[in-house]
N, C-alpha and C positions, 0 to 999 in steps of 0.2 A: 086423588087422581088428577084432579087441578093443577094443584102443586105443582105438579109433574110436569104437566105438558107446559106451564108458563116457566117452568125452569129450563127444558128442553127448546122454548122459544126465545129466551134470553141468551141462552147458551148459544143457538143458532146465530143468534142478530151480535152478537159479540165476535163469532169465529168470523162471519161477515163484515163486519167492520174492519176486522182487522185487515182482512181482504184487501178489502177497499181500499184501507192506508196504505199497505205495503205495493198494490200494484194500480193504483187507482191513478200516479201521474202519467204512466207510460201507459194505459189504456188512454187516455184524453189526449197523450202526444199521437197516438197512432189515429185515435176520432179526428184529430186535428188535420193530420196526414191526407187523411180518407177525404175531409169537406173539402179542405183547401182553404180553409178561415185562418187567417193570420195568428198571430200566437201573442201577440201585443197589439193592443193593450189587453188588458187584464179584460175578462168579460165578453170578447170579441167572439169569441167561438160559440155562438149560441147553437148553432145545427152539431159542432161537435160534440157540445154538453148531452142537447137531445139525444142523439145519439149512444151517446156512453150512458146514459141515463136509463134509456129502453134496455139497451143490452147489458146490466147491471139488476135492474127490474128483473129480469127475465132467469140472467143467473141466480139469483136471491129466489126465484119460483122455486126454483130446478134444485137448489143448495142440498136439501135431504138426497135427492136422486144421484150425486154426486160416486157417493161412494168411497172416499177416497181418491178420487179422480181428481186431476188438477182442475181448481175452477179458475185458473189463469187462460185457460185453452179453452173452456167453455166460453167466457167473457170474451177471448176476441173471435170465435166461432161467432158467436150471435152479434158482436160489431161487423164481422165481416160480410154476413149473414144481411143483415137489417141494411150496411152499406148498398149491396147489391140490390135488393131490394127497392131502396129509393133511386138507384143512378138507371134501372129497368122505367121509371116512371118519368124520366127525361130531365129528373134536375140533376145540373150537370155541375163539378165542383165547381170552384173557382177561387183561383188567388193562388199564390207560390209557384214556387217551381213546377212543380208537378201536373197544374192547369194546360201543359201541351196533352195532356196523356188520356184516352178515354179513361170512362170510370173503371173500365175492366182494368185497364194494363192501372193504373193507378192502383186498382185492389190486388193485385198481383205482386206487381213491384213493392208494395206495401209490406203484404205476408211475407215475401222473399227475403227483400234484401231487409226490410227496418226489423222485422218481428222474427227473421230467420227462422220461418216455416221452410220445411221442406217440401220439395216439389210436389212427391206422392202425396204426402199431405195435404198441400193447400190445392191440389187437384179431386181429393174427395172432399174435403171442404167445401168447393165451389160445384163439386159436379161435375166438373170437367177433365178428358184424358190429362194424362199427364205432357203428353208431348204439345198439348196446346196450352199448358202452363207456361212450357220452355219457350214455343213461339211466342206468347204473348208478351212473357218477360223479356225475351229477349228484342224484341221490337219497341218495347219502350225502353227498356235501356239506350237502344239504337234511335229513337225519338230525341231523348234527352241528349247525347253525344252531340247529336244533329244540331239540336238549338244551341250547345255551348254553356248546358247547365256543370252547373259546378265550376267550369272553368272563368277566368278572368273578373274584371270587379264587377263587387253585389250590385245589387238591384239599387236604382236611384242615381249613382255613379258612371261617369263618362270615364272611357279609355283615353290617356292621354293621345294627341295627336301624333301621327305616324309621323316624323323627320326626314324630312328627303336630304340626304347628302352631294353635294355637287363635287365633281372632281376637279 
């Protein structure tokens, strides 16, 4: 009966591994996303690590109760989950682009656009209707426009100066 259950345990921590390998970069780029920790140098993201670290823990609890179920979607459930969680407690990101954005539209615009959650979705996800999914995303999108994210040169870089022309 031993046997069993430490083979059913290896087995387990194996299918889990694999997990991990196979989705474990883009779970820490979305952790990443979510703090607002630089992504260079190597190591910098330690509240990302935490992060991805709990909600990894948590799925590895849950892994038997899965079912067949994708544990891609449990894992950034409980990222997304645990994100809220700490930005309710007032620490607030910081660093990147995305530090214009409360933690909400940041966890929004997160699920949406980088994880391409669907609205219905990442509306029971968070508990929230759906149509204040749409307002909230679309308010940081409308945030980010504002500042001029995306557009023109990266961060550290000056626009060259404007030329006045005389006639």
């Amino acid at each position: 009966m031993a046997e069993r259950a430490t083979h059913r345990d290896r087995l387990r921590a194996l299918e889990f591994e694999a997990f991990v390998a196979g989705a474990g970069g883009r779970l820490l780029h979305t952790a990443t996303l979510l703090t607002g920790e630089p992504s260079q140098p190597p190591g910098a993201y330690v509240r990302a690590e935490a992060l991805l670290r709990a909600a990894l823990a948590r799925t590895y609890a849950d892994w038997d109760r899965l079912h067949g179920g994708d544990p891609y979607d449990r894992a950034r459930r409980e990222l997304a989950l645990r994100f809220a969680r700490e930005a309710r407690r007032h620490q607030r990101p910081r660093g990147g682009v995305l530090d214009r954005l409360t933690p909400i539209e940041r966890l929004v615009l997160v699920l949406r656009m980088y994880e391409e959650v669907g609205e219905e979705q990442t509306a029971a996800l968070l508990g929230l209707p759906a149509d204040r999914v749409r307002a909230v995303c679309a308010r940081a999108v409308a945030t980010l426009r504002a500042s001029g994210a995306g557009r023109g040169p990266g961060p550290g870089t000056r626009a060259a100066p404007a030329t006045r022309r005389t006639p």
